[in-house]
N, CA, C and O atoms as CSV, one atom per row, in Angstrom:
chain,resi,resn,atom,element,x,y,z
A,1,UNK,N,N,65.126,138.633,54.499
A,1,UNK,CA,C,66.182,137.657,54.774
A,1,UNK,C,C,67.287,137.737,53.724
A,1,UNK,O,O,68.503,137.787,53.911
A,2,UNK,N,N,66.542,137.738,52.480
A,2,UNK,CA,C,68.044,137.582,51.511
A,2,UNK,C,C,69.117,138.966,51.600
A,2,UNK,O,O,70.333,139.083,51.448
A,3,UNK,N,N,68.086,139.862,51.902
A,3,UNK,CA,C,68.420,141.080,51.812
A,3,UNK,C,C,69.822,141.037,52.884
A,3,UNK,O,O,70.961,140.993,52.420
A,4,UNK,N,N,69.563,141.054,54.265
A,4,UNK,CA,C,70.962,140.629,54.980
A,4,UNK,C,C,71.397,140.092,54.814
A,4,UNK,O,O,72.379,140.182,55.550
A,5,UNK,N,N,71.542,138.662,53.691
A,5,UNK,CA,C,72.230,137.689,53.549
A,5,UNK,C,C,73.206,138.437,52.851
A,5,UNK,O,O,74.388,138.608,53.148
A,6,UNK,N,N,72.339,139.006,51.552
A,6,UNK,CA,C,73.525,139.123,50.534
A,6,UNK,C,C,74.517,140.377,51.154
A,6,UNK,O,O,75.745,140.318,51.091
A,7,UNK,N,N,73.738,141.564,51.785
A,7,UNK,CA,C,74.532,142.210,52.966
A,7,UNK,C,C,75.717,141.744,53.426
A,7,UNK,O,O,76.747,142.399,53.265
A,8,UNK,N,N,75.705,140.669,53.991
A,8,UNK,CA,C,76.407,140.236,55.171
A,8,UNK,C,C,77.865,139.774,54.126
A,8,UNK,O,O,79.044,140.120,54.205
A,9,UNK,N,N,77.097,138.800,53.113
A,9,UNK,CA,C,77.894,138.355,52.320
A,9,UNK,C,C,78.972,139.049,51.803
A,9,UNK,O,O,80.099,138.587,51.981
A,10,UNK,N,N,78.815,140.090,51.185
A,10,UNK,CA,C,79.358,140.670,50.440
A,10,UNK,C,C,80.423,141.906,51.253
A,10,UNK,O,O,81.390,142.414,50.687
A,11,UNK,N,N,80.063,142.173,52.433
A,11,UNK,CA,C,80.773,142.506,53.735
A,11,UNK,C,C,81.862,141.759,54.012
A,11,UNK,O,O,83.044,142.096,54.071
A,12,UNK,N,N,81.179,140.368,54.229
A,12,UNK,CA,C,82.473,139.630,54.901
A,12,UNK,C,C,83.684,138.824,53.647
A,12,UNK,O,O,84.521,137.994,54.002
A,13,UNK,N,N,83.504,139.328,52.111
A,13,UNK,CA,C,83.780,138.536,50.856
A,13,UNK,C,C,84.697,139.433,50.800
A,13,UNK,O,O,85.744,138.907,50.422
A,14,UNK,N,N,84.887,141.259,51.120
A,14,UNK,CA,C,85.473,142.019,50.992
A,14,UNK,C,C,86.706,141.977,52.327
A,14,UNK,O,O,87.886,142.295,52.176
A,15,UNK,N,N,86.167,141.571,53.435
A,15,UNK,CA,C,87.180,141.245,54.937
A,15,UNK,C,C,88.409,140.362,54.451
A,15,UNK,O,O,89.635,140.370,54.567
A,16,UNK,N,N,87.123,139.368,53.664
A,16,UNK,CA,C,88.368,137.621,53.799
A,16,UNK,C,C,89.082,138.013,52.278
A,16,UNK,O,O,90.102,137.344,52.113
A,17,UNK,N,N,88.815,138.845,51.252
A,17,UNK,CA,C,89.829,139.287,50.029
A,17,UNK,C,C,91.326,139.936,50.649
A,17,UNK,O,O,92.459,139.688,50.236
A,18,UNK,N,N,90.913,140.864,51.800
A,18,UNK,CA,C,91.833,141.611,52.537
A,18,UNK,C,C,92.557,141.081,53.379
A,18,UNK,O,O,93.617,141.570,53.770
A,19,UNK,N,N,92.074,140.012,53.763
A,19,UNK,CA,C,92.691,138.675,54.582
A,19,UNK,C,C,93.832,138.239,53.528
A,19,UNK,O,O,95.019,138.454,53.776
A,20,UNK,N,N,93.447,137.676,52.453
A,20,UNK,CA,C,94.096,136.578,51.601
A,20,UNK,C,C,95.280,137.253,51.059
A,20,UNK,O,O,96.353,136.677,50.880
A,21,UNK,N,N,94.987,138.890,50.721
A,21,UNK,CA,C,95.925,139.578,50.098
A,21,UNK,C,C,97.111,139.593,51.238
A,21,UNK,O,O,98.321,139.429,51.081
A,22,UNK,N,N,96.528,139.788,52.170
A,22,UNK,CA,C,98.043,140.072,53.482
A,22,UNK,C,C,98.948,139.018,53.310
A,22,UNK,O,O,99.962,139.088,54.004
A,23,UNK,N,N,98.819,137.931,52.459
A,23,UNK,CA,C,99.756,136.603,52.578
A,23,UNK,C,C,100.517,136.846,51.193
A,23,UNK,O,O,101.538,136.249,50.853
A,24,UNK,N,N,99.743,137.975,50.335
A,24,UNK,CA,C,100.406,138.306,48.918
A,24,UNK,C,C,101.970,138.936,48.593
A,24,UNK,O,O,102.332,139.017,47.419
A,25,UNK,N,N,102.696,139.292,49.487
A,25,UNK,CA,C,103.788,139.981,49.312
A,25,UNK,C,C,105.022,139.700,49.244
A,25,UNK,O,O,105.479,138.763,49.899
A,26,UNK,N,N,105.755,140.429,48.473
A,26,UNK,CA,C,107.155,139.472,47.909
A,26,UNK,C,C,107.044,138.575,47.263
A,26,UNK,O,O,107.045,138.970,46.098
A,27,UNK,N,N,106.933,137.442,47.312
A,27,UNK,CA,C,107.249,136.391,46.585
A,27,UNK,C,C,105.870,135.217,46.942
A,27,UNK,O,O,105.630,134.163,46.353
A,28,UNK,N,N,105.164,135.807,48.038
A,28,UNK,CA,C,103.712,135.124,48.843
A,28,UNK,C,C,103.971,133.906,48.906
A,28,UNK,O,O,103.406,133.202,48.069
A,29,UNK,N,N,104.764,133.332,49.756
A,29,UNK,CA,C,105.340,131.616,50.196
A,29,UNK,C,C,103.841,131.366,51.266
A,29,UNK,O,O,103.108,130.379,51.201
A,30,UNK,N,N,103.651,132.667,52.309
A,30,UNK,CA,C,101.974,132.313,52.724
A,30,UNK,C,C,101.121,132.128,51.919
A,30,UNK,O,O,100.984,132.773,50.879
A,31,UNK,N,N,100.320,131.062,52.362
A,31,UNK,CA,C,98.860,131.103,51.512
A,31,UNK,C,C,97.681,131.176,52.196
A,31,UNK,O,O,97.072,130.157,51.868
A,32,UNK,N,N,97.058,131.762,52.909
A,32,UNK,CA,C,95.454,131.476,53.236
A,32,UNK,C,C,94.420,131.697,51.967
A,32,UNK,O,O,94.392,132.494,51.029
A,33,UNK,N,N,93.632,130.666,52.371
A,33,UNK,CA,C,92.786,130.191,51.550
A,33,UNK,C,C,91.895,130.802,51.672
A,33,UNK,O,O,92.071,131.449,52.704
A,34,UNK,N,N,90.499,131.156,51.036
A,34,UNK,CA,C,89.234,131.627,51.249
A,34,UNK,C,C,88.500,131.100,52.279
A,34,UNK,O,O,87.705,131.842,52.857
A,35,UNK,N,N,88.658,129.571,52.731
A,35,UNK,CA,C,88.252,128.977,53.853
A,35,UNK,C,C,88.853,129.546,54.916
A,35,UNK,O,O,88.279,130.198,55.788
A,36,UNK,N,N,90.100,129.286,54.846
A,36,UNK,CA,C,90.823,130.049,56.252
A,36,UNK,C,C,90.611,131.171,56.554
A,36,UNK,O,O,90.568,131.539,57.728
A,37,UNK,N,N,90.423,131.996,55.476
A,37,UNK,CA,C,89.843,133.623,55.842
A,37,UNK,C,C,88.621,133.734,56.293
A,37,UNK,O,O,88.401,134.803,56.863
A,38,UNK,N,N,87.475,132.760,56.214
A,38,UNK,CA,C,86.680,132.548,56.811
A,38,UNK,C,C,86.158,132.435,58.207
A,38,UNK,O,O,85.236,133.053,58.741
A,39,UNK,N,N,87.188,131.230,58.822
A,39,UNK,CA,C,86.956,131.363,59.762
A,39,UNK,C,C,87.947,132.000,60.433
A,39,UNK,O,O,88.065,131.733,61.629
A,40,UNK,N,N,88.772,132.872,59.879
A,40,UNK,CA,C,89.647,133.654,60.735
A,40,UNK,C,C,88.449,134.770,61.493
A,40,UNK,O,O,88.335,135.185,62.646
A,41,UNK,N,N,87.828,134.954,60.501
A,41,UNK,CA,C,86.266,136.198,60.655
A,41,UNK,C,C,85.544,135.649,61.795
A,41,UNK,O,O,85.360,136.095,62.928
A,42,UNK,N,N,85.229,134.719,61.299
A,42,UNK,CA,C,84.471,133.921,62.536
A,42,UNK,C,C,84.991,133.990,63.753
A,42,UNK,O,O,84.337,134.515,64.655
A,43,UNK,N,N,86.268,133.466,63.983
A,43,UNK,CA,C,86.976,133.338,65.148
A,43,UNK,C,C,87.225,134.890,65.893
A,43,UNK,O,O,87.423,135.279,67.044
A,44,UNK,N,N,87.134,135.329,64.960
A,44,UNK,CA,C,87.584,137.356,65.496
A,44,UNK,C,C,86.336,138.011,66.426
A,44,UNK,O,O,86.296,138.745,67.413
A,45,UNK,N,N,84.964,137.090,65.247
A,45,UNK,CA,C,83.572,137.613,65.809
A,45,UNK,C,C,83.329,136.467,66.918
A,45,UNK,O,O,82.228,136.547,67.461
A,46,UNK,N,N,83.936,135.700,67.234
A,46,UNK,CA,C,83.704,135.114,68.589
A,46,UNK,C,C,84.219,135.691,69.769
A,46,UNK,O,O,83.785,135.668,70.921
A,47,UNK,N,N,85.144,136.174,69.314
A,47,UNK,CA,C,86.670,136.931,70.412
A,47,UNK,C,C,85.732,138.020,70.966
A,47,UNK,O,O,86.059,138.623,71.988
A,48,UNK,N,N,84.362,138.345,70.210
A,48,UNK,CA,C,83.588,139.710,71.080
A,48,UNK,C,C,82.840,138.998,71.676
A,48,UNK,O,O,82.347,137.899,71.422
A,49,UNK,N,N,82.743,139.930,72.805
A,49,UNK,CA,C,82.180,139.776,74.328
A,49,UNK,C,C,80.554,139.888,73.516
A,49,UNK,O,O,80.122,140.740,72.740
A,50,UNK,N,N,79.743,138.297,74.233
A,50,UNK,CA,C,78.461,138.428,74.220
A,50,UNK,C,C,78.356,137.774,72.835
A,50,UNK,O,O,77.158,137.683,72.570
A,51,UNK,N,N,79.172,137.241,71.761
A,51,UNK,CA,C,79.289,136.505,70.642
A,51,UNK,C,C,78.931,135.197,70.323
A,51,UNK,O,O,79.992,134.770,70.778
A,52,UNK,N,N,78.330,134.108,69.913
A,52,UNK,CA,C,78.026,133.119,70.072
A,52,UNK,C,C,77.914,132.440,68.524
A,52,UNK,O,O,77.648,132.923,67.423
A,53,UNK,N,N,78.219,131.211,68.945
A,53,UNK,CA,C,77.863,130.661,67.366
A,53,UNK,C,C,76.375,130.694,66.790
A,53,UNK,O,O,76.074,130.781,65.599
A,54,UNK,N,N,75.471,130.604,67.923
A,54,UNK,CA,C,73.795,131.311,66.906
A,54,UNK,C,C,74.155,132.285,66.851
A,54,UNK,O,O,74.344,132.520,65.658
A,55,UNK,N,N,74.490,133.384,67.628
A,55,UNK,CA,C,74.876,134.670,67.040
A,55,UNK,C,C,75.738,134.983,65.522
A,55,UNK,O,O,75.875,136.056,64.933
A,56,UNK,N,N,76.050,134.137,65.298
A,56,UNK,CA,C,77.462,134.154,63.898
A,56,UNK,C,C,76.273,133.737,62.679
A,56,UNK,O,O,76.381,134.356,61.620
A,57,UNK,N,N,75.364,132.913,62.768
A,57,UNK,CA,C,74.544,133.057,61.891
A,57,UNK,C,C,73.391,133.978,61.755
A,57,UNK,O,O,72.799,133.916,60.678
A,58,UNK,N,N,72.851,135.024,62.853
A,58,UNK,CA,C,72.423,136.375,62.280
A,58,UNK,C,C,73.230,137.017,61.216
A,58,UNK,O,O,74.455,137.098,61.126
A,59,UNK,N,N,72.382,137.420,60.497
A,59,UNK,CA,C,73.222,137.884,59.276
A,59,UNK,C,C,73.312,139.491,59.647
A,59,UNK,O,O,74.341,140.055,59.276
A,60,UNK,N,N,72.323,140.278,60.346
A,60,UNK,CA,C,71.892,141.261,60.875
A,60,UNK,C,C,73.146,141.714,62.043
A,60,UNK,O,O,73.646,142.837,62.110
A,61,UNK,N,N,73.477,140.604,62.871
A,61,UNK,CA,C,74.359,140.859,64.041
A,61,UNK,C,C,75.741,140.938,63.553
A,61,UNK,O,O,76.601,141.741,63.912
A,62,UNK,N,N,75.833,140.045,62.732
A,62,UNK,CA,C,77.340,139.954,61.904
A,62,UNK,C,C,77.650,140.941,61.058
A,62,UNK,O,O,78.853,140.959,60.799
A,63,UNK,N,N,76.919,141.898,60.447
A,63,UNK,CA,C,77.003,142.496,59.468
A,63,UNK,C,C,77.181,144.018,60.844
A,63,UNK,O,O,78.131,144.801,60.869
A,64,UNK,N,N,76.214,144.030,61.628
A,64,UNK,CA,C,76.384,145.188,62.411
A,64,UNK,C,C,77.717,145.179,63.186
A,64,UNK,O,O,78.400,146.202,63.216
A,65,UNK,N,N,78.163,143.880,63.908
A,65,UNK,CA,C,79.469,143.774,64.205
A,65,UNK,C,C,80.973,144.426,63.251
A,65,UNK,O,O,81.929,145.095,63.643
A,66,UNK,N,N,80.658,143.920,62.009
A,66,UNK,CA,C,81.759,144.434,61.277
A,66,UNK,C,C,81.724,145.686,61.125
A,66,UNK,O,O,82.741,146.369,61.003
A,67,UNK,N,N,80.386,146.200,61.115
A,67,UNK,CA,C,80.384,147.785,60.883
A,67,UNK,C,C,81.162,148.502,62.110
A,67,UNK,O,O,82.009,149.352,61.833
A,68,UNK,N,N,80.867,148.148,63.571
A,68,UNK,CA,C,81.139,148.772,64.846
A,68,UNK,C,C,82.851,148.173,64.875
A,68,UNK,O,O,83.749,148.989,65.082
A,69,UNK,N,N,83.052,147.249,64.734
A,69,UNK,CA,C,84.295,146.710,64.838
A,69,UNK,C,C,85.344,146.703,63.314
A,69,UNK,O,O,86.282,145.941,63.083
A,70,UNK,N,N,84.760,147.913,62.357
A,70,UNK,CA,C,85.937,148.167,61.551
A,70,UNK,C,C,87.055,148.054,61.689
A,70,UNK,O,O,87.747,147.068,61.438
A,71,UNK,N,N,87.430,149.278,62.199
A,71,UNK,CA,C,88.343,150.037,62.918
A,71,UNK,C,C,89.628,148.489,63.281
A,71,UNK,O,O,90.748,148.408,62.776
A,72,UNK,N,N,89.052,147.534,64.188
A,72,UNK,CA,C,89.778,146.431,64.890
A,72,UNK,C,C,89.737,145.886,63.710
A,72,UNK,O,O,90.799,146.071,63.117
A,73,UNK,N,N,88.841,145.195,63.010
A,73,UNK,CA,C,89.434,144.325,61.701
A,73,UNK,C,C,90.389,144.933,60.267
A,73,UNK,O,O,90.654,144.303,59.243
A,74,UNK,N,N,90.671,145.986,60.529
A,74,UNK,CA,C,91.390,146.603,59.846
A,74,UNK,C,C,93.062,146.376,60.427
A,74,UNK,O,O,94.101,145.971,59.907
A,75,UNK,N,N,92.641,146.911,61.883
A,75,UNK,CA,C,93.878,146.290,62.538
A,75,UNK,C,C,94.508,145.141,62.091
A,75,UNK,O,O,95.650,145.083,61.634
A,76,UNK,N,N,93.405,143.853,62.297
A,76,UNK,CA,C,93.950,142.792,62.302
A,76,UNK,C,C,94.534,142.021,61.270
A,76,UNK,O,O,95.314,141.069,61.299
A,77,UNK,N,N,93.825,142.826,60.079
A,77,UNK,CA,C,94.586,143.287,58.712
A,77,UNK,C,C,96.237,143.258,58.496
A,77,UNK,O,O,96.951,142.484,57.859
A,78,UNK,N,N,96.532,144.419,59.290
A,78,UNK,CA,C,97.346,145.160,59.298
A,78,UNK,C,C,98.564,144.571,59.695
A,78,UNK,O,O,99.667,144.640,59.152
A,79,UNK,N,N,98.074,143.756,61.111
A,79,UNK,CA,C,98.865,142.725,62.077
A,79,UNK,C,C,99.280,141.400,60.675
A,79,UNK,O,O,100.392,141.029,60.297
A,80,UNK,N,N,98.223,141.069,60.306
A,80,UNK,CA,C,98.555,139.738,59.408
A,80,UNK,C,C,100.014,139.989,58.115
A,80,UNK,O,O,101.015,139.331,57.834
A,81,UNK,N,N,99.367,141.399,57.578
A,81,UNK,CA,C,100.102,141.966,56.519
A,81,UNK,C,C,101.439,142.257,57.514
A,81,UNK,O,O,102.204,141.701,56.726
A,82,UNK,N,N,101.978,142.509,58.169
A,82,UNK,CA,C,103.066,142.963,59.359
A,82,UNK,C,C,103.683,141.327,58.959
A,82,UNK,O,O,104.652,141.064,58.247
A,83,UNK,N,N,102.823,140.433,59.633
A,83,UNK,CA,C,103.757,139.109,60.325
A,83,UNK,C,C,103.876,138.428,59.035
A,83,UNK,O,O,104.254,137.258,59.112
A,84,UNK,N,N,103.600,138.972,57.667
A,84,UNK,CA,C,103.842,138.398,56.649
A,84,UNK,C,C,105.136,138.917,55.631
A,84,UNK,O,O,105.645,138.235,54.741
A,85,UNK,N,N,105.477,140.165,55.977
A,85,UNK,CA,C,106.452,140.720,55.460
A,85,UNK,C,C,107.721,140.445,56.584
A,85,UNK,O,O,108.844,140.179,56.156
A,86,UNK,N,N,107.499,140.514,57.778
A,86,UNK,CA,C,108.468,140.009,58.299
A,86,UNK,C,C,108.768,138.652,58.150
A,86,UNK,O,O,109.848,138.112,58.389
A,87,UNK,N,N,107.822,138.180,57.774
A,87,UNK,CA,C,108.699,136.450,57.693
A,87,UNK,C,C,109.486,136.550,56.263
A,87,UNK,O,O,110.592,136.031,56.113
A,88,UNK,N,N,108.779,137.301,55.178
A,88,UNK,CA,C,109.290,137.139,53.800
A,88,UNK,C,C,110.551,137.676,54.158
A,88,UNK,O,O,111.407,136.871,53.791
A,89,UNK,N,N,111.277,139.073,54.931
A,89,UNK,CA,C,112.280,139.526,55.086
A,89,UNK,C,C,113.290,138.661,55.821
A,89,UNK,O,O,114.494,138.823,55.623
A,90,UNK,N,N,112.783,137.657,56.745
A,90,UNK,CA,C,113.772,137.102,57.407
A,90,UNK,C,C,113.922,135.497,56.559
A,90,UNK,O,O,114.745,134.633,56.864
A,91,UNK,N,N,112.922,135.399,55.472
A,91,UNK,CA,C,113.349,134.356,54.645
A,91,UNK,C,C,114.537,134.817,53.917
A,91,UNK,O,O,115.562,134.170,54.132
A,92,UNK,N,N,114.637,136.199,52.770
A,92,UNK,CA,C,115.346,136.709,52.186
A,92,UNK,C,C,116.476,136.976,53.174
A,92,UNK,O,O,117.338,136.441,52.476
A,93,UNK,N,N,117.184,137.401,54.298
A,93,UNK,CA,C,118.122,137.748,54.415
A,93,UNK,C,C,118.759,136.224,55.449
A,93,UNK,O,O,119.737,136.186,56.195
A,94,UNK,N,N,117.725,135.074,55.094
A,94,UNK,CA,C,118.723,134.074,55.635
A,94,UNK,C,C,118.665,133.002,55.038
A,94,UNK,O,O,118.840,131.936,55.630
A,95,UNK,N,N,118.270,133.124,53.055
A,95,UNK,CA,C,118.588,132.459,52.622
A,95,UNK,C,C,119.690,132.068,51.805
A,95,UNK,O,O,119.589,131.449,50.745
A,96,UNK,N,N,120.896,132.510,52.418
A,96,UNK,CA,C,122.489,132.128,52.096
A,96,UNK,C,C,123.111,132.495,50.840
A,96,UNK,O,O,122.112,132.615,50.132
A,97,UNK,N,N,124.189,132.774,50.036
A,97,UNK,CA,C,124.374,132.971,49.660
A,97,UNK,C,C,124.022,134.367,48.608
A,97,UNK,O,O,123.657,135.405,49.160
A,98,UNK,N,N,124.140,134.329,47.241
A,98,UNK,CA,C,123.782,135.284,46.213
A,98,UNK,C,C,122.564,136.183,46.863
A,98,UNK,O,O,122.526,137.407,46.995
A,99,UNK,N,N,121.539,135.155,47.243
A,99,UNK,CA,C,120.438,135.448,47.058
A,99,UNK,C,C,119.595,136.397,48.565
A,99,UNK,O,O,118.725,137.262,48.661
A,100,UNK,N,N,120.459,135.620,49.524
A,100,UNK,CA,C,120.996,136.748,51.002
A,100,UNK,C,C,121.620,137.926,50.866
A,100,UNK,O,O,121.156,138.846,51.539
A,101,UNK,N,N,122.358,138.108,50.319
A,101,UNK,CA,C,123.109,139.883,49.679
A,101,UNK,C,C,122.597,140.246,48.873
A,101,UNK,O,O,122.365,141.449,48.988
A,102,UNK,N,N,122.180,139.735,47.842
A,102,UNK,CA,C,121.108,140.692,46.957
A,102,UNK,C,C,119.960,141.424,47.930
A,102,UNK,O,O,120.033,142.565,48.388
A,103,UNK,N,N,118.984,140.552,48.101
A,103,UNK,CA,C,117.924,140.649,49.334
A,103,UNK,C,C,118.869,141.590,50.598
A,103,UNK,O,O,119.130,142.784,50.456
A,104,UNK,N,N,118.971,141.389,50.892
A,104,UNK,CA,C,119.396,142.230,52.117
A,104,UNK,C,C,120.003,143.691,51.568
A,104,UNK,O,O,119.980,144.724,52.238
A,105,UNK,N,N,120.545,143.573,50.232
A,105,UNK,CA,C,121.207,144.720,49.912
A,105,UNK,C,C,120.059,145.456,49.517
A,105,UNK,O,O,120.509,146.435,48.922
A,106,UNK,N,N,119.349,145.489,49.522
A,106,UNK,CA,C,117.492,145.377,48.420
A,106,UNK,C,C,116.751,145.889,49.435
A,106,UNK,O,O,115.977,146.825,49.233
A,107,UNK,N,N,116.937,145.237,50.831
A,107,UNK,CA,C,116.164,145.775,51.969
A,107,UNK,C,C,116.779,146.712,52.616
A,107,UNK,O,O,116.284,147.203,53.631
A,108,UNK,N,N,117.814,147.052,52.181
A,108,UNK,CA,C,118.396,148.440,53.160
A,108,UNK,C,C,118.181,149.283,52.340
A,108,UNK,O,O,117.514,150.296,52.548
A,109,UNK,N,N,118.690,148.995,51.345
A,109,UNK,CA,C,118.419,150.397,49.849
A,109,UNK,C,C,116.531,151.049,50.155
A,109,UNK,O,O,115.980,152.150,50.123
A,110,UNK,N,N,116.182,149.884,50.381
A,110,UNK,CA,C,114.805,150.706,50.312
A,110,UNK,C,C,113.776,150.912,51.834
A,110,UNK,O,O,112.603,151.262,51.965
A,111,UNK,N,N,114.784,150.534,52.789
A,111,UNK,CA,C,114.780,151.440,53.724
A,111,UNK,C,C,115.517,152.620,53.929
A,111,UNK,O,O,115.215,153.421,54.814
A,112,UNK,N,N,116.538,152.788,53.104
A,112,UNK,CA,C,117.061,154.057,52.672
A,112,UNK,C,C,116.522,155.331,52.346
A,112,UNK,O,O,116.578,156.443,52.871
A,113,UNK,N,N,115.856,154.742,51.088
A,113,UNK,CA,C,114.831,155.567,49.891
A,113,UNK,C,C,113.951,155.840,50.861
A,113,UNK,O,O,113.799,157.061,50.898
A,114,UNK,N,N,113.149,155.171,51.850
A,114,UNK,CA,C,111.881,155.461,52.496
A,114,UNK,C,C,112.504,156.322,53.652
A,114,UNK,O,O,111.690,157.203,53.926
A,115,UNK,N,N,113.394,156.398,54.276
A,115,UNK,CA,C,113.765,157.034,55.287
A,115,UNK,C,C,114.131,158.616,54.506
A,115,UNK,O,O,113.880,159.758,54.891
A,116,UNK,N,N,114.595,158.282,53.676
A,116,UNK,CA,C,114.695,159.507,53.142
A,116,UNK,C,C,113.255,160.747,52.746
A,116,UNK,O,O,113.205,161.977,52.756
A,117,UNK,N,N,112.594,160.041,52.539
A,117,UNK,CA,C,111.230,160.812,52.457
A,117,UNK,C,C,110.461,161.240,53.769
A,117,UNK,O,O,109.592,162.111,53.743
A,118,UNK,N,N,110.835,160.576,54.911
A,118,UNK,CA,C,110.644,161.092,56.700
A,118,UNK,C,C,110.868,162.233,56.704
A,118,UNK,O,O,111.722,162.771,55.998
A,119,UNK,N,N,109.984,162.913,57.668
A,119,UNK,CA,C,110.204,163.710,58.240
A,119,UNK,C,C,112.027,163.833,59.673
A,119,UNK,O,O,112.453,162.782,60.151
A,120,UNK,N,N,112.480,164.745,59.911
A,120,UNK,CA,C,113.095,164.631,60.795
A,120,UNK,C,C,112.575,164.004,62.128
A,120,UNK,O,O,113.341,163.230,62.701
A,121,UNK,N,N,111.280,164.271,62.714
A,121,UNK,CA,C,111.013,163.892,63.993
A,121,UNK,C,C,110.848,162.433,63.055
A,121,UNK,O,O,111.880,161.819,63.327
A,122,UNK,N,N,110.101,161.649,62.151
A,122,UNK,CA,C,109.981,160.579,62.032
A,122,UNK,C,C,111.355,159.645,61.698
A,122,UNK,O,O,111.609,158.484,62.019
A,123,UNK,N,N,112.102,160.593,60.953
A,123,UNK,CA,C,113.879,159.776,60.791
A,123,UNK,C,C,114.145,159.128,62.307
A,123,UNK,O,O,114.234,157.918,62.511
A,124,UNK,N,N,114.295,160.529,63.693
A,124,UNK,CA,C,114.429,159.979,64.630
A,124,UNK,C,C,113.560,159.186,65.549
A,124,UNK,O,O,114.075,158.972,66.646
A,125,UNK,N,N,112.101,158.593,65.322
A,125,UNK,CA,C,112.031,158.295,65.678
A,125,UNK,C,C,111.843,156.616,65.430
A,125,UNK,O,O,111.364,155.828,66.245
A,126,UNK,N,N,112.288,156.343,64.253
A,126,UNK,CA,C,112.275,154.969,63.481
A,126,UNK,C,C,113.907,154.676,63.423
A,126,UNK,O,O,114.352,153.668,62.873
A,127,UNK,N,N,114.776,155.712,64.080
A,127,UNK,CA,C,116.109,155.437,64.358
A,127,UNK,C,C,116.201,154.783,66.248
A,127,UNK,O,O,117.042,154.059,66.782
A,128,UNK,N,N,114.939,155.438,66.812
A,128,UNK,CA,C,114.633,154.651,67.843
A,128,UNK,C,C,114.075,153.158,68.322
A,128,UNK,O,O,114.193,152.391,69.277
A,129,UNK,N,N,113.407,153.239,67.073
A,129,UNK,CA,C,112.372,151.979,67.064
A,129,UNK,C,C,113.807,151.065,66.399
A,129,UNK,O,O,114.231,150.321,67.283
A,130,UNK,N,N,114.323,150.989,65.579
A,130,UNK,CA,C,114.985,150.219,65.218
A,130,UNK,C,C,116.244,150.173,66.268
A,130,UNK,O,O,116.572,148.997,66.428
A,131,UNK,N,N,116.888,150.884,66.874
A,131,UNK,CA,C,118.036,150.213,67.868
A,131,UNK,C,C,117.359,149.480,69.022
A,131,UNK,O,O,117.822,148.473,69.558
A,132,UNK,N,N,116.177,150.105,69.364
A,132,UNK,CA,C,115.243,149.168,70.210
A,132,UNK,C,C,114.923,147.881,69.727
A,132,UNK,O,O,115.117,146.804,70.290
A,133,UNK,N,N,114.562,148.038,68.948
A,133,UNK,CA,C,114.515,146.622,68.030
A,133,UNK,C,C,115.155,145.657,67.736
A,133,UNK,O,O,114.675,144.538,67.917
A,134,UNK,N,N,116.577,145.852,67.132
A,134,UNK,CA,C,117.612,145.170,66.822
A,134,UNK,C,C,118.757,145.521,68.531
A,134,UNK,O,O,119.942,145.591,68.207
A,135,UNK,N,N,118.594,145.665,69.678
A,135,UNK,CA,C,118.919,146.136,70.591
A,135,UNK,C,C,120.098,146.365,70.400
A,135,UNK,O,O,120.893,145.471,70.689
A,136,UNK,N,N,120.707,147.897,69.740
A,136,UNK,CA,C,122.164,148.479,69.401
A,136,UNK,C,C,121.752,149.529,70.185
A,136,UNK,O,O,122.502,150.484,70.382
């Protein structure tokens, strides 16, 4: 028993660190908490088909879940860290004055620098994604 516990534990201590960090960037105005990263886990391992709240306390099922469902919680990682830099960017370029042109001048420069290190097929195709995006 302890044996999957501390398993499980130390599995899901490493998920919800990776959770908390996605709210870390720029200036981190997000905060999730260790609780909230908690049951963000929880709520993810409910979202699978055949999941149940006795199921969430196997320590055995939960621990095998994260293993099979890496791959997706990495994603969802990824998604959090995404909707967290976009909010920090659209805080910075619409918070008025000085501090809107600095920031914005700050975010092109270093979409600059990074575009510059692309490949050609990737220049054009993040020259796609962005007029799609900003619809020009």
């Amino acid at each position: 028993y302890f044996y999957w516990r501390l398993r499980r534990k130390l599995a899901e201590f490493d998920v919800r660190k990776q959770i908390i960090e996605t709210a870390q960037v720029g200036r981190g105005h997000a905060v999730i908490t260790p609780v909230a990263a908690s049951k963000m886990i929880k709520s993810w391992f409910l979202e699978t088909n055949g999941a149940t709240e006795a199921l969430w306390g196997d320590d055995k099922a939960v621990l095998s879940w994260m293993a099979q469902k890496q791959e997706d919680l990495e994603s969802k990682i990824v998604q959090l860290t995404k909707a967290n830099v976009t909010q920090e960017v659209f805080e910075v370029m619409t918070a008025g004055g000085n501090t809107a042109k600095i920031g914005t001048a700050g975010i092109v420069e270093g979409i600059s620098q990074a575009v510059s290190t692309m490949s050609a097929e990737e220049q054009a195709n993040f020259k796609e994604f962005l007029k799609a995006t900003l619809q020009l």
